[in-house]
C-alpha positions as CSV (number, residue, x, y, z in Angstrom):
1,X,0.0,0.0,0.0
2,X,2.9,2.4,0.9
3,X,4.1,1.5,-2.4
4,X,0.5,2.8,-4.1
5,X,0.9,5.8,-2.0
6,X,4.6,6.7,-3.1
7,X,3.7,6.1,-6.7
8,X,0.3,8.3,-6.3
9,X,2.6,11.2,-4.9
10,X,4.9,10.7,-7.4
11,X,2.0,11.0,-10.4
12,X,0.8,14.0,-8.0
13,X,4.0,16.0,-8.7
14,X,4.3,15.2,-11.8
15,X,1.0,16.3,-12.7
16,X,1.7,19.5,-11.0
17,X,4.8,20.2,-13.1
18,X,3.0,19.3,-16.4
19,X,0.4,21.6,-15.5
20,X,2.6,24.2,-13.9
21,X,4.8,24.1,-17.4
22,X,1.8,24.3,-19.1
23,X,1.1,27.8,-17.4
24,X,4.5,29.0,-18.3
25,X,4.0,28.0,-22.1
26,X,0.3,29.8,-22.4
27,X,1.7,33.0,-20.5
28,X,5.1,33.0,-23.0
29,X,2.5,32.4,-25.9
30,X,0.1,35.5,-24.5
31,X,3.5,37.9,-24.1
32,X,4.4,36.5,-27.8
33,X,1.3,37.5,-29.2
34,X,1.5,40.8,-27.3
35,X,4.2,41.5,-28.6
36,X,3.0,40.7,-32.5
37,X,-0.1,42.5,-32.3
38,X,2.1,45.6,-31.0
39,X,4.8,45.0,-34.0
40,X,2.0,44.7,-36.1
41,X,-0.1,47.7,-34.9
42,X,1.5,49.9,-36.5
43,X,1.2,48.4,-40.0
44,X,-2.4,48.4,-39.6
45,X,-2.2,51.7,-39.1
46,X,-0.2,52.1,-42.4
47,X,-2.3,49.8,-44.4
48,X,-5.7,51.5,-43.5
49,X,-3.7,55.2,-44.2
50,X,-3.0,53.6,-47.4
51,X,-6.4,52.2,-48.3
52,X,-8.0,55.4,-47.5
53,X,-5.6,57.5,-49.4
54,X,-6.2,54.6,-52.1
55,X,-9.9,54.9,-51.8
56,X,-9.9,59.2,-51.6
57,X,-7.8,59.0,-55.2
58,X,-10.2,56.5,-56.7
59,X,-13.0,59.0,-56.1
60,X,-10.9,62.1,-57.5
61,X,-10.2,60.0,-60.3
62,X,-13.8,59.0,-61.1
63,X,-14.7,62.9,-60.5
64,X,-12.7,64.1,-63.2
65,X,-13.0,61.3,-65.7
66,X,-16.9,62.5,-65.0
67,X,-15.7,65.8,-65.4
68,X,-13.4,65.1,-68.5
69,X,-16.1,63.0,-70.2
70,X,-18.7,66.1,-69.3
71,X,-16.5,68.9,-71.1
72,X,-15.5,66.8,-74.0
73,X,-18.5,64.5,-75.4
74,X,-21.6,67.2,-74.3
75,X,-24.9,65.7,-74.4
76,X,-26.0,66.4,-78.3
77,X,-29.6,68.1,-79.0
78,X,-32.1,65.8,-79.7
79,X,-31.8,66.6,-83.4
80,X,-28.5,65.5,-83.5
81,X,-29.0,62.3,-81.5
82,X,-32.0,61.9,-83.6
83,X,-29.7,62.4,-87.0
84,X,-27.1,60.2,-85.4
85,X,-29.6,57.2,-84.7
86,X,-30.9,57.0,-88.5
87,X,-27.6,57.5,-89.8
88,X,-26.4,54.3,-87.9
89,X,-30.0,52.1,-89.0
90,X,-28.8,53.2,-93.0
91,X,-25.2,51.9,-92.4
92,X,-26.5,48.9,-91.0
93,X,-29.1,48.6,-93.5
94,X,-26.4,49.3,-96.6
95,X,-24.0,46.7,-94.3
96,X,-25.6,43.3,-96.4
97,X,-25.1,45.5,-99.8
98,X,-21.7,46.6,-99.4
99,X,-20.3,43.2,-97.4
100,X,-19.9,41.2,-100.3
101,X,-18.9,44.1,-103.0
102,X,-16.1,44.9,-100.7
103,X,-14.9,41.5,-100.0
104,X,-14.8,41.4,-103.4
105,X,-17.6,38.6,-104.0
106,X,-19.8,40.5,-105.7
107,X,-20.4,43.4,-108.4
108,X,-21.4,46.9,-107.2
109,X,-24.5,46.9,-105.8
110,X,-27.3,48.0,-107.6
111,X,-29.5,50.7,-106.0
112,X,-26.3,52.4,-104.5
113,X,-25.0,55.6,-106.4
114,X,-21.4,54.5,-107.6
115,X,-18.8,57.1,-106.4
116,X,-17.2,57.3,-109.4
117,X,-20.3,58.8,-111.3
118,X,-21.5,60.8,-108.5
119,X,-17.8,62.3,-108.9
120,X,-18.4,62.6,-112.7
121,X,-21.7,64.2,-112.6
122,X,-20.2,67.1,-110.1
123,X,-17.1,67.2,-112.1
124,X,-19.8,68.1,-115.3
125,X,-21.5,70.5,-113.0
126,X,-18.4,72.5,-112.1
127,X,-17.3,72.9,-115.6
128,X,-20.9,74.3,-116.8
């Protein structure tokens, strides 16, 4: 029994070391950690400085491409947009006409003033 009782004290202080070095490894890991989050405090500061600053150009940037786009393309009268929007349905209407002249498939299409007289009839007019 006193044999039980030596080995039970034994376990005892062993258990209390394991658990007392157990202790000392948490607290080194807390002061470790402490220390990190200090080391890295300040780049966190840095990084959200930077992403802000990053953030306030992006805006200045989007405020004068606004501002750029604004000044140089002005919103045209309706007449104009109007003019603009049947120009572009006859080019896409002449598209299937001139496709296969230019690729050089087909004659001149039919129905289409050819350049070359248009520049000869002008050419008449001027020298009357």
């Amino acid at each position: 029994m006193t044999s039980l009782f030596a080995q039970e004290i034994r376990l005892s202080k062993r258990h209390e070391e394991i658990v007392s070095q157990r202790l000392m490894l948490l607290q080194q890991m807390e002061n470790k950690l402490g220390d990190q989050n200090k080391e890295k405090a300040p780049q966190r500061q840095t990084a959200e400085t930077a992403l802000q600053r990053n953030l306030s150009l992006l805006k200045d940037i989007e405020a004068a491409e606004k501002s750029l786009q604004t000044q140089n393309h002005p919103v045209p009268p309706p007449e104009v947009a109007s003019l603009e929007t049947l120009y572009w349905a006859s080019v896409e209407d002449y598209i299937p006409k001139w496709e296969q002249f230019l690729l050089g498939r087909a004659p001149y299409p039919i129905g289409v003033e050819n350049p070359n007289e248009a520049e000869d009839t002008i050419e008449k007019e001027v020298q009357q």
